[in-house]
matplotlib code that plots the C-alpha trace (Angstrom):
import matplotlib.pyplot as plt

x = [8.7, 12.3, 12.7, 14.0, 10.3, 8.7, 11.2, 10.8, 7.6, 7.4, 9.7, 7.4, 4.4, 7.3, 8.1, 5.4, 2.3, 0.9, -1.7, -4.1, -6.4, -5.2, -4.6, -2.9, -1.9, 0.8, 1.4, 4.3, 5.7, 3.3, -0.2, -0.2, -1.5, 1.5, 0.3, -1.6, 0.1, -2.2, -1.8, -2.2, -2.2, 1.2, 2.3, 1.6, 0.9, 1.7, -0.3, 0.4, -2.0, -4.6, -4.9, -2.5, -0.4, 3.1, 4.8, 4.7, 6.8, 6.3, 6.8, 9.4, 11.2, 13.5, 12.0, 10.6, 11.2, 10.4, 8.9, 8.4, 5.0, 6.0, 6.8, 10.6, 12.2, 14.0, 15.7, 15.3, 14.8, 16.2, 15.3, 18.5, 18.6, 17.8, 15.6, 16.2, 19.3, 18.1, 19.5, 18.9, 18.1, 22.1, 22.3, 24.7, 24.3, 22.8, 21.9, 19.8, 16.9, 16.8, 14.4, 15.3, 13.7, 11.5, 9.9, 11.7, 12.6, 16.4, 17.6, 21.3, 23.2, 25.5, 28.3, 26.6, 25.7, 22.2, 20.3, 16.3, 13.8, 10.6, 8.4, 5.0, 2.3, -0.4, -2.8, -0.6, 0.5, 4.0, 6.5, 9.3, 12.1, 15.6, 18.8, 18.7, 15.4, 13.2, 9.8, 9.5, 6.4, 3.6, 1.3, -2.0]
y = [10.5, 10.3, 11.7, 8.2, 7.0, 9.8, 8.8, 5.1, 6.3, 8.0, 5.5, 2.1, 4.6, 5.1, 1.4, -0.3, 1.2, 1.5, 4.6, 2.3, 4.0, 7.3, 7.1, 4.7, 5.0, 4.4, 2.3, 2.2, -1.8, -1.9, -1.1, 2.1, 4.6, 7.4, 9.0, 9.4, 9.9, 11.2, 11.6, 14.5, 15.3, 16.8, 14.3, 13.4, 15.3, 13.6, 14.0, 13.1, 10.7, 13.6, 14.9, 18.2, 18.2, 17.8, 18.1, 16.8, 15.3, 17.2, 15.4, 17.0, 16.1, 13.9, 12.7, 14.0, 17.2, 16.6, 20.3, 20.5, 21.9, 25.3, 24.8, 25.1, 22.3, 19.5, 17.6, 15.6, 12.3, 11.8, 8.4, 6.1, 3.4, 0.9, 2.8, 6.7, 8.5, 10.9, 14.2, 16.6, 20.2, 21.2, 19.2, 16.9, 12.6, 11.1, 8.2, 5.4, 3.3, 0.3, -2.5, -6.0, -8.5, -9.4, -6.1, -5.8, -2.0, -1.7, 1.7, 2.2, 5.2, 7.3, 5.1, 2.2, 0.3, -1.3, 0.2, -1.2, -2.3, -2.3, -5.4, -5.8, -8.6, -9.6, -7.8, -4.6, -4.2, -2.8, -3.9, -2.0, -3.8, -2.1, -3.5, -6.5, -7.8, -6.1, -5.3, -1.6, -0.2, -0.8, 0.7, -0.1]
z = [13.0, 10.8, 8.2, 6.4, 7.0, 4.7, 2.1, 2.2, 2.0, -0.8, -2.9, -2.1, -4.1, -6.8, -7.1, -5.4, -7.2, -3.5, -4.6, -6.0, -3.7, -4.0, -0.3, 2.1, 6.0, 7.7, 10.9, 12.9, 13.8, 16.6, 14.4, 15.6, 13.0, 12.2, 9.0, 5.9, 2.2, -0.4, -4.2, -6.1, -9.3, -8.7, -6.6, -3.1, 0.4, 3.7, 6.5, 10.6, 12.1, 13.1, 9.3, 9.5, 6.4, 7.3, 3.6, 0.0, -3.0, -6.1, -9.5, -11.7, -14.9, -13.3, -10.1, -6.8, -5.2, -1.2, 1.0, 4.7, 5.9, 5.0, 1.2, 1.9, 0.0, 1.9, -0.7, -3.9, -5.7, -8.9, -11.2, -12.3, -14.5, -11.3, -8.8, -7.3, -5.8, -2.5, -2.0, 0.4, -0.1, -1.4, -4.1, -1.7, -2.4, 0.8, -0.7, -3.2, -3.7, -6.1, -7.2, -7.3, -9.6, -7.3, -6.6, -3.3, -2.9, -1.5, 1.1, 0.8, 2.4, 0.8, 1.4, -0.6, 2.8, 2.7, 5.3, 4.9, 2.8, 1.4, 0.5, -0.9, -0.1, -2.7, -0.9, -1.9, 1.7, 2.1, 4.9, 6.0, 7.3, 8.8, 7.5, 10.0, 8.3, 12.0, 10.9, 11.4, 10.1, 7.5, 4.7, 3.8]

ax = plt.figure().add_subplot(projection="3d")
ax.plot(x, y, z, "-o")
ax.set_aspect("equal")
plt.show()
């Protein structure tokens, strides 16, 4: 799986309030199962579809600090006045998420292009869409 799908991931729990159940899986834009996110009280563990832990986001004072399997630390998320700027593990910009009004949760790359999104039903699923509005996965 990409590593942009962990982190859309883990900013539609940010935004979306998806954790309602303190758990929610992952399926990929065809209904297959791909993974299962869990919150802790530190933050949240991912899992692959079999229930191996594959990494976690830990909270800290100004965001999210993402870790592979290993513990190593793959990058961070740090909150702005409109959503979360992503960086990966040197400190280097590689890109933003922001809310709209509407709840919608917007990807941009580091360049500012819009690159996918994140919308939530009123059943408290969550879409992901790439930038051309294809449905690519799902969250329940």
């Amino acid at each position: 799986m990409k590593k942009s799908f962990y982190l859309f991931m883990l900013i539609s729990f940010i935004f979306l309030g998806a954790m309602q159940a303190f758990a929610l899986n992952s399926y990929d834009k065809y209904g297959q199962k791909t993974g299962i996110y869990r919150e802790t009280s530190t933050g949240i563990d991912k899992y692959d579809k079999y229930g191996s832990k594959t990494g976690s986001y830990r909270k800290t004072y100004s965001g999210y600090d993402s870790y592979d399997k290993y513990g190593s630390k793959t990058g961070s998320f740090k909150k702005t006045s409109s959503g979360y700027d992503e960086y990966d593990k040197y400190g280097s910009k590689v890109g933003s998420y922001k809310e709209t009004s509407n709840g919608t949760v917007i990807k941009y790359d580091k360049y500012g292009q819009r690159t996918g999104s994140f919308k939530k039903d009123s059943m408290g699923n969550i879409t992901e869409y790439d930038k051309y509005g294809q449905k690519m996965g799902s969250y329940k």
